[in-house]
N, C-alpha and C positions, 0 to 999 in steps of 0.2 A: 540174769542168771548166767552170763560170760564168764569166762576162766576160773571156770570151777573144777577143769579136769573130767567132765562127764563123759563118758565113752556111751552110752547109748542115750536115747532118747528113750524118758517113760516118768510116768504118774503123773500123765497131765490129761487123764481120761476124764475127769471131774473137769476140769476147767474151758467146761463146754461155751464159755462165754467170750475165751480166749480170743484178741483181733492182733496181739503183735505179742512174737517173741523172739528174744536175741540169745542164742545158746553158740555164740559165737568164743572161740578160741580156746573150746574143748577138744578133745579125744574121739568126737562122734566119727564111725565110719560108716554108715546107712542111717539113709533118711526113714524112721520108722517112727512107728507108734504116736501119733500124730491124725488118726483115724477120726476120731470123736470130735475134734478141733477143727471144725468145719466153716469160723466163722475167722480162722485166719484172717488179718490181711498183709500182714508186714511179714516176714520170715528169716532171720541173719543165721545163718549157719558158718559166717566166712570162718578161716581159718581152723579148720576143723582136717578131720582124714576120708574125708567123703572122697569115694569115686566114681557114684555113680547117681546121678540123678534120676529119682525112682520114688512110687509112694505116696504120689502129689494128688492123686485123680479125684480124691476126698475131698481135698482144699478148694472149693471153687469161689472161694469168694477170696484168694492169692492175687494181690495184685504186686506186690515185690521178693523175690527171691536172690538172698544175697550169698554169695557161695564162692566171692573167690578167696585166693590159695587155699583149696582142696587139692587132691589126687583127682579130680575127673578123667576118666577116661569116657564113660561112653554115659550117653543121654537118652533114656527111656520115657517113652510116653507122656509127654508133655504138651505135645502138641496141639493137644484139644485143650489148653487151660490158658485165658488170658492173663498174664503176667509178664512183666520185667525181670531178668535173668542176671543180675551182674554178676560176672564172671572175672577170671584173672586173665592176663594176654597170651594165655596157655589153649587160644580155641584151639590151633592147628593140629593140637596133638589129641581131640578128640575122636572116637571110633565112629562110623555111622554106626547105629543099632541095628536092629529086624524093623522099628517102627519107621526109620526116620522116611521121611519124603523124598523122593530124590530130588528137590530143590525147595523152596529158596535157600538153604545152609549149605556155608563153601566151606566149609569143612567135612572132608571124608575119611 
């Protein structure tokens, strides 16, 4: 479902069975509607207008999340979900959150 021009995420409430989806090098700018989807495990989002990583707390069974060239700025609540984060060489320019730990991430 790649370059389709999708700007949000939705109607994949039914597709509770769901383990990989690639909605990569659309319009999305939030990770949403993804709740029901619980048996994720692959995730491609890259090239999308994402900026905030957010929304994931559902997915617990995410073992890859692929997100770069986004807008990231700032990274929320993630930290309690075991998964792979690939990102673009843009860490430096991320925010810390309210959540983030003050270590191990050297970016602030």
């Amino acid at each position: 479902m790649a370059k389709f021009s999708f700007q949000q995420i939705q109607g994949l409430e039914k597709l509770v069975n769901l383990v990989w989806l690639d909605l990569s090098f659309n319009k999305i700018s939030k990770i949403e509607g993804l709740s029901s989807n619980t048996k994720i495990v692959d995730l491609s989002l890259a090239n999308n207008e994402i900026e905030r990583i957010e929304n994931l707390d559902g997915l617990t069974k995410l073992q890859t999340l692929s997100l770069s060239n986004n807008n990231l700025s700032v990274i929320n609540d993630v930290f309690y979900l075991r998964f792979d984060i690939y990102l673009n060489s843009n860490a430096h320019a991320f925010q810390k959150a309210d959540s983030f730990p003050s270590s191990p991430f050297p970016f602030t």
